[in-house]
C-alpha positions as CSV (number, residue, x, y, z in Angstrom):
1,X,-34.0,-99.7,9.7
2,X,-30.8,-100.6,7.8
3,X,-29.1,-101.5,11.3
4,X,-31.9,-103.7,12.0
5,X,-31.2,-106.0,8.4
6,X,-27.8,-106.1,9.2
7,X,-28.9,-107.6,12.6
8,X,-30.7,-109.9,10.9
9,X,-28.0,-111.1,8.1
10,X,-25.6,-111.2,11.0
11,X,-27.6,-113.6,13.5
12,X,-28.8,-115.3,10.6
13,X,-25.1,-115.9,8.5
14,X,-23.1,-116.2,11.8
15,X,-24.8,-117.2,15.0
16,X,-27.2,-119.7,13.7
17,X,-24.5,-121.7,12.3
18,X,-22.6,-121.8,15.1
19,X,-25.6,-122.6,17.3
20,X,-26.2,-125.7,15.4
21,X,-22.7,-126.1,15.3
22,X,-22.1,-126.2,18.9
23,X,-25.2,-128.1,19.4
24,X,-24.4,-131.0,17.1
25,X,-20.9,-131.2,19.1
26,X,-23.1,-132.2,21.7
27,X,-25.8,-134.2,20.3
28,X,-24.1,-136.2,18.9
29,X,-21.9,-137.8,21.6
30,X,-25.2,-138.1,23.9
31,X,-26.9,-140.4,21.2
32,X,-23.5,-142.5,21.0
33,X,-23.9,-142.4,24.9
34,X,-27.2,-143.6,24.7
35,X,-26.8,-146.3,22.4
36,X,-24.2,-147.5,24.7
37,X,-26.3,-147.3,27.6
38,X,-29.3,-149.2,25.6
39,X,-26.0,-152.1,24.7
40,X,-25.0,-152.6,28.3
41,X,-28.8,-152.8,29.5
42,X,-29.2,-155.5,27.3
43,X,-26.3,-157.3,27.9
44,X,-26.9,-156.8,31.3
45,X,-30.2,-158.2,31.3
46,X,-28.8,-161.7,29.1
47,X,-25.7,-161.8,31.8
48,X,-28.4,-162.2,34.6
49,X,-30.0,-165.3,33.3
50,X,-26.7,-166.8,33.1
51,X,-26.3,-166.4,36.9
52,X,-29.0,-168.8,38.1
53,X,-27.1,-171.4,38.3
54,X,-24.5,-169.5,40.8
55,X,-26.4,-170.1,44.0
56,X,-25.7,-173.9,43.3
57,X,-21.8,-173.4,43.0
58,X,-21.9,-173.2,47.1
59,X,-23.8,-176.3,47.3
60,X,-21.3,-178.4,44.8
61,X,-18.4,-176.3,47.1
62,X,-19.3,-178.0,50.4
63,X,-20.0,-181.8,48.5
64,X,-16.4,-181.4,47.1
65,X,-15.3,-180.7,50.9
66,X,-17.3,-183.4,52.1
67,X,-16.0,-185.9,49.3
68,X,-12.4,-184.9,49.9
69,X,-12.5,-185.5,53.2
70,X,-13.9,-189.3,52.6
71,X,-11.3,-189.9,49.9
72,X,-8.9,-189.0,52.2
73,X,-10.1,-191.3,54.7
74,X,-10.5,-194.1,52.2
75,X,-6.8,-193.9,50.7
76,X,-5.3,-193.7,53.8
77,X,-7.1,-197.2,54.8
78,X,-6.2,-198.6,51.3
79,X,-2.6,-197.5,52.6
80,X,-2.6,-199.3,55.7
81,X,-4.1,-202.3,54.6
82,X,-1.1,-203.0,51.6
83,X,1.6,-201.0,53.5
């Protein structure tokens, strides 16, 4: 019976401790992970209503092609008619 207290103490003084120990080692850096996870979701979300407006980039990309190509045109007349 005396075996069986010392059991006890034992698993009581030593392995517990080092159970919650070992287990706050891990805890802990899983709620910093979450909390990172929950920051970048977030984030994420705001970044995507600043990309609406991307779509419209290809649409200013091929006026600027189309301007360029008449301001070419028109300086190279101006240059003919004073050179």
């Amino acid at each position: 019976m005396w075996m069986w207290w010392i059991g006890n103490a034992l698993i009581l003084l030593v392995v517990v401790p080092l159970v919650i120990f070992l287990a706050n080692r891990v805890i802990r850096p899983a709620v910093e992970i979450q909390h990172a996870s929950d920051d970048i979701l977030e984030h994420g979300v705001i970044l995507t209503e600043h990309l609406v407006p991307v779509p419209a980039l290809i649409e200013t990309d091929a006026s600027i092609a189309g301007i360029t190509g008449e301001a070419v045109r028109y300086v190279t007349a101006l240059r003919r008619m004073v050179g």
